[in-house]
C-alpha positions as CSV (number, residue, x, y, z in Angstrom):
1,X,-37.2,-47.7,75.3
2,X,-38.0,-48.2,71.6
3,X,-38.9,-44.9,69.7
4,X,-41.6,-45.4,68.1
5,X,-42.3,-45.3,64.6
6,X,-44.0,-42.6,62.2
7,X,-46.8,-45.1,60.0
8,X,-47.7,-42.0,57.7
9,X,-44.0,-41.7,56.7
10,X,-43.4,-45.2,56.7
11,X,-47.0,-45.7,54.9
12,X,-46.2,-43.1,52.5
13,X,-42.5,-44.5,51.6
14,X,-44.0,-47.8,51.0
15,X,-46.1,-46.4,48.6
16,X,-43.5,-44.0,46.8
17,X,-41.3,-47.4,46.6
18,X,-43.9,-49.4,44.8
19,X,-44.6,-46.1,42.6
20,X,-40.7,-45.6,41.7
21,X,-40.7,-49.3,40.4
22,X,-43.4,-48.9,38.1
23,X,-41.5,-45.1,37.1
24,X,-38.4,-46.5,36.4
25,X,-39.5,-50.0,34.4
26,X,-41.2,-47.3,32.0
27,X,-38.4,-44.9,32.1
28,X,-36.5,-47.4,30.7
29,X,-38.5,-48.9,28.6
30,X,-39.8,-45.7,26.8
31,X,-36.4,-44.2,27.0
32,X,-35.2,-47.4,25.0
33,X,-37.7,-47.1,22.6
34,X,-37.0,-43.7,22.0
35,X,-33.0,-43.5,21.8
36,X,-33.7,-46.9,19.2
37,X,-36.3,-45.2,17.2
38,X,-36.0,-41.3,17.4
39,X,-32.5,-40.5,18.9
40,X,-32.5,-38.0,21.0
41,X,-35.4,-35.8,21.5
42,X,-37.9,-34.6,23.8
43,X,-39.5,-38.0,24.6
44,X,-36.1,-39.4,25.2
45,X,-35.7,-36.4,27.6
46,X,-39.4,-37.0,29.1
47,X,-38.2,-40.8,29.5
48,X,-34.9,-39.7,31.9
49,X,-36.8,-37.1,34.0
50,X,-39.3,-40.3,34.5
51,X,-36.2,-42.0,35.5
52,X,-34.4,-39.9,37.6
53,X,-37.6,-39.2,39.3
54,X,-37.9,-42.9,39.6
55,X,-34.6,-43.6,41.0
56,X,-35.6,-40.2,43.4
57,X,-38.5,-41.5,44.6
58,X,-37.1,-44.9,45.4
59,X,-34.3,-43.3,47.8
60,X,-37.3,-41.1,49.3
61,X,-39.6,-43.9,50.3
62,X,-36.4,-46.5,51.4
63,X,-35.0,-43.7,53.8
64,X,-39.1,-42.9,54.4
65,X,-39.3,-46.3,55.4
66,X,-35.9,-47.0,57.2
67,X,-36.3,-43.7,59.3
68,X,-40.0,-43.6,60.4
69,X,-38.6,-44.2,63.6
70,X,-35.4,-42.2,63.8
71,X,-36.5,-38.4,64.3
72,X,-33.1,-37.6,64.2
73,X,-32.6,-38.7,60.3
74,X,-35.4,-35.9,59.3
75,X,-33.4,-33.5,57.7
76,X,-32.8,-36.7,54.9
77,X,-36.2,-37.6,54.7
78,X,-36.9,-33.2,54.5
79,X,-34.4,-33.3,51.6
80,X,-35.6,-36.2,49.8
81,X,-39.3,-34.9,50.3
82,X,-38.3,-31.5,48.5
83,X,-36.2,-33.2,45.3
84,X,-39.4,-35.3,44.6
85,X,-41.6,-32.5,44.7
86,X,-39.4,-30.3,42.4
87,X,-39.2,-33.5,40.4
88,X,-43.2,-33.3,39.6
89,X,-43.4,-29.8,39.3
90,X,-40.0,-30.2,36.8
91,X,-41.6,-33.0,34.7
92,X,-45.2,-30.9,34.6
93,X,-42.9,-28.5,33.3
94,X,-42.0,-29.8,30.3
95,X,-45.7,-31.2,29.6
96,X,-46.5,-27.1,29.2
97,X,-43.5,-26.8,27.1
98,X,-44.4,-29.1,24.7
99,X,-47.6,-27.7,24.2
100,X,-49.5,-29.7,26.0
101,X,-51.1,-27.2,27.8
102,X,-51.6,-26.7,31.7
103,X,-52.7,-30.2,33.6
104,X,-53.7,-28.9,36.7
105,X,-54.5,-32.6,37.6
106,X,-51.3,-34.3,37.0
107,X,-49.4,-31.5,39.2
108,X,-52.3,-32.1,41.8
109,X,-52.1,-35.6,42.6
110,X,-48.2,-35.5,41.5
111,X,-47.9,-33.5,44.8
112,X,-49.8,-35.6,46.7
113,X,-47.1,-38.2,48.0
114,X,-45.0,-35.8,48.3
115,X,-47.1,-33.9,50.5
116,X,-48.0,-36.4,53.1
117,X,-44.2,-37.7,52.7
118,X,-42.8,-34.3,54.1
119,X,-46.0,-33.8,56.4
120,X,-44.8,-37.0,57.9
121,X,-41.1,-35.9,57.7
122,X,-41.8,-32.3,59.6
123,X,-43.9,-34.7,62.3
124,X,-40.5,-36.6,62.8
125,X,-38.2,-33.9,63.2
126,X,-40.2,-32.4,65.8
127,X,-39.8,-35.1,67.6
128,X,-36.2,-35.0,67.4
């Protein structure tokens, strides 16, 4: 009997794939720009949290995707839900810090996949 499979997680990892893409193309393009014309500073830093987070987010949604229909894989998709969250709240971080001020937006909708990723994660291990 095949198990069958979670569509918000899988849904959601889709999404956070196509997202990463875009995150790390800029990553690496701002962070080339950067290291070419300022060294190493906090846009440089900005531009490998956006890649990290990138490369993050692209293991998230492939696992999200390859195990919407294995409850028993989870506690990966649990772990890969959490790093991408700290991952926003990291990067919204160091907007403040650079005196950017609080954007209670960003965070919001930063969250947001996230959110649904591990609500769809927690659905699967209960199944498990």
């Amino acid at each position: 009997m095949e198990k069958k499979s979670n569509k918000l997680l899988k849904i959601v990892g889709i999404l956070m794939i196509i997202g990463s893409i875009i995150s790390i193309i800029l990553g690496l393009v701002v962070g080339g720009i950067a290291a070419l014309f300022g060294g190493l500073n906090l846009i440089t830093f900005a531009a490998l949290l956006m890649l990290a987070g990138g490369i993050v987010n692209l293991i998230a949604g492939i696992c999200g995707v390859k195990y919407a229909a294995k409850p028993e894989k989870a506690n990966t998709c649990i772990l890969y839900g959490v790093l991408t969250a700290a991952l926003v709240v990291l990067s919204n971080i160091l907007y403040v810090s650079a005196g950017s001020g609080m954007n209670t937006t960003s965070l919001i909708t930063g969250l947001l996949l996230p959110a649904l990723y591990l609500i769809g994660a927690y659905q699967n291990k209960k199944l498990a």
